[in-house]
FITOR-827698 format. One record per residue (C-alpha): x, y, z; residue number from 1. Coordinates in Angstrom, 3 decimals. Layout:
! FITOR-827698
X Y Z NUM .
...
//
This chain:
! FITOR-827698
39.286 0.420 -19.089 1 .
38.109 -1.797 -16.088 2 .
34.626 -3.597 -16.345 3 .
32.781 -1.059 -14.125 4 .
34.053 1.793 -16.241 5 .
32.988 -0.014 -19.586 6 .
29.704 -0.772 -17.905 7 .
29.003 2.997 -16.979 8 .
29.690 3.725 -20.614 9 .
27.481 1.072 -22.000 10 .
24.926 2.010 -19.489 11 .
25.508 5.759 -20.454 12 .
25.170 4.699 -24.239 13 .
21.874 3.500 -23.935 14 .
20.429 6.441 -21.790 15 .
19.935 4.238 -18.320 16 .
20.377 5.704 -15.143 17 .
23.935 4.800 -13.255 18 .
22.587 1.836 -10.837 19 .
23.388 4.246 -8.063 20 .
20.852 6.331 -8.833 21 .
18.193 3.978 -10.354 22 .
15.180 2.591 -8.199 23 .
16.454 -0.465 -5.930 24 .
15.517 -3.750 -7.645 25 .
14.000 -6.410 -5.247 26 .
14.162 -10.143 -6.535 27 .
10.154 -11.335 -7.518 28 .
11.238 -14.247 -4.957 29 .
10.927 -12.033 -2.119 30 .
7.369 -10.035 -2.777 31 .
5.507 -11.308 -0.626 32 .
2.216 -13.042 -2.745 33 .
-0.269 -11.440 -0.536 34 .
-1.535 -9.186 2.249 35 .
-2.250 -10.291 5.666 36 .
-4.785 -7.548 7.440 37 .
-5.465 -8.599 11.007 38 .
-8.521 -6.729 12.775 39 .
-8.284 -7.727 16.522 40 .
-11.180 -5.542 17.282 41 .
-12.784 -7.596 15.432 42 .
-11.087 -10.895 16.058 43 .
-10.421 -11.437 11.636 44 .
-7.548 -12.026 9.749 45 .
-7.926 -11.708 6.130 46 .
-5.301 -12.521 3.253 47 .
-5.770 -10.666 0.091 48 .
-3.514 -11.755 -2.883 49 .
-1.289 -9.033 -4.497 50 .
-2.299 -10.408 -8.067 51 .
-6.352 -9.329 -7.332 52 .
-4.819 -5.541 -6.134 53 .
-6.221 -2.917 -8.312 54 .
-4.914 0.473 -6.942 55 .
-4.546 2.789 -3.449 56 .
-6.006 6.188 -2.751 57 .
-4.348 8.623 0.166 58 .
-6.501 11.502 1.972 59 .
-4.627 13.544 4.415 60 .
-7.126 15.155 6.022 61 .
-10.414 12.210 5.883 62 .
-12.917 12.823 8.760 63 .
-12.652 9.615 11.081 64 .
-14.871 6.783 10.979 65 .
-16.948 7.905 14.290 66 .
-17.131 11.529 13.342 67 .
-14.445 12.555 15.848 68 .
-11.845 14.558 13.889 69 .
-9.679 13.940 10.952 70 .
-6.814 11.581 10.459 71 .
-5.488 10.257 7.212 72 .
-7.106 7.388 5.248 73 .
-5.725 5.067 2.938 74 .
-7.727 2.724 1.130 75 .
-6.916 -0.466 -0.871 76 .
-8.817 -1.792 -3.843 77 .
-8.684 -5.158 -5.037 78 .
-10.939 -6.940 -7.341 79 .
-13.849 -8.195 -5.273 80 .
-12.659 -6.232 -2.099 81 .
-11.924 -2.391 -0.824 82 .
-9.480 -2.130 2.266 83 .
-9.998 1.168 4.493 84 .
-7.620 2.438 7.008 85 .
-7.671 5.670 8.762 86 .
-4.833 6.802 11.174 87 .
-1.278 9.025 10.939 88 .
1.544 8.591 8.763 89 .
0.185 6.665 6.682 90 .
2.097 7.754 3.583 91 .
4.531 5.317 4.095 92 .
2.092 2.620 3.997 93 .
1.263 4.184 0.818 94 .
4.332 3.513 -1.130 95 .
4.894 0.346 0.382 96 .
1.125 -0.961 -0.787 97 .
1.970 0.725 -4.451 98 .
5.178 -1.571 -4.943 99 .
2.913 -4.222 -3.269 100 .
6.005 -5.040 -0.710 101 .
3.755 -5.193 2.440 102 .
3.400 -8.720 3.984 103 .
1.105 -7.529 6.774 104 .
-1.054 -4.901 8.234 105 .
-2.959 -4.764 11.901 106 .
-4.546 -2.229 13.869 107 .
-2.064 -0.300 16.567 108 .
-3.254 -2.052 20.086 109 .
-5.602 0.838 22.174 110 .
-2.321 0.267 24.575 111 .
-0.484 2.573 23.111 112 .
-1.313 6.452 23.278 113 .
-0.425 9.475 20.886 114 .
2.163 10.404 22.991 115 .
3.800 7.648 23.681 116 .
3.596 6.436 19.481 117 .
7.183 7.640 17.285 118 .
5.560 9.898 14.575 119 .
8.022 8.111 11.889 120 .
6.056 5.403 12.277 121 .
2.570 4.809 10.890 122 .
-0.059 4.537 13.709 123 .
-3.443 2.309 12.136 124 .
-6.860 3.496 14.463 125 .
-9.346 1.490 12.372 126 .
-9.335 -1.264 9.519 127 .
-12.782 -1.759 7.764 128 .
-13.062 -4.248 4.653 129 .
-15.933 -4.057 2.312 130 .
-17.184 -6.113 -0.533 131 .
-17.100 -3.976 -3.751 132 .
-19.684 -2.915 -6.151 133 .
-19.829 -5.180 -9.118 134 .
-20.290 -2.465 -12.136 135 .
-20.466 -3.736 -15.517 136 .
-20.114 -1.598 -18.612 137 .
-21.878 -2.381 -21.586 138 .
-21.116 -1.429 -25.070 139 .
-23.416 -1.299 -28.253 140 .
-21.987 -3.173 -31.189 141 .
-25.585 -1.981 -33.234 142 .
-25.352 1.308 -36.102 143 .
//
């Protein structure tokens, strides 16, 4: 029995997935340790840690900042700040902010037009960054 052979088996024993099919493992060296958001119509960079992110929610179909129409809308919460971005494909942004893997995020230059942008990729029209709420729960220790 080779060693890949007895490592299937093992692997098989103990109910894990064949490394083929299991989730790709990337080294903790190379996550990045936070998020770079760069707003040039605003002229800010901000860098968010990864260890203060708290969760993402995806809309498809979000009604645009200036009341225009609808594009998709992503937003970001961390602990003291919320992250909104509306634009197209921005599922992929998604699953990269969920493994926390994404080093950097700017808004797509006003050069470029819809027609000229490759749907594959994700397309950012606005970033907005907002201090969050501070809500405190209280609970009654009294009978």
């Amino acid at each position: 029995m080779s060693l890949k052979e007895a490592i299937a088996k093992r692997r098989a024993e103990r109910g894990l997935a064949a490394p083929d099919e299991a989730e790709p493992q990337i080294p903790e060296a190379s996550k990045p340790v936070s998020l770079e958001i760069s707003i040039a119509s605003k002229g800010e960079t901000w860098e968010l840690p990864w260890m203060c992110f708290n969760g993402a929610c995806f809309s498809a179909n979000a009604a645009t900042p200036d009341g225009s129409g609808k594009a998709e809308r992503l937003d970001i919460f961390y602990v003291q700040r919320e992250v909104i971005i509306f634009g197209k494909n921005l599922l992929v942004l998604r699953k990269a902010v969920n493994a926390m893997m994404l080093s950097e995020i700017r808004e797509t230059p006003n050069t470029y037009s819809d027609a000229a942008w490759d749907d594959s990729q994700p397309m950012i029209i606005s970033i907005t960054i907002k201090l969050r709420e501070k809500r405190w729960f209280f609970t009654s220790l009294s009978s």
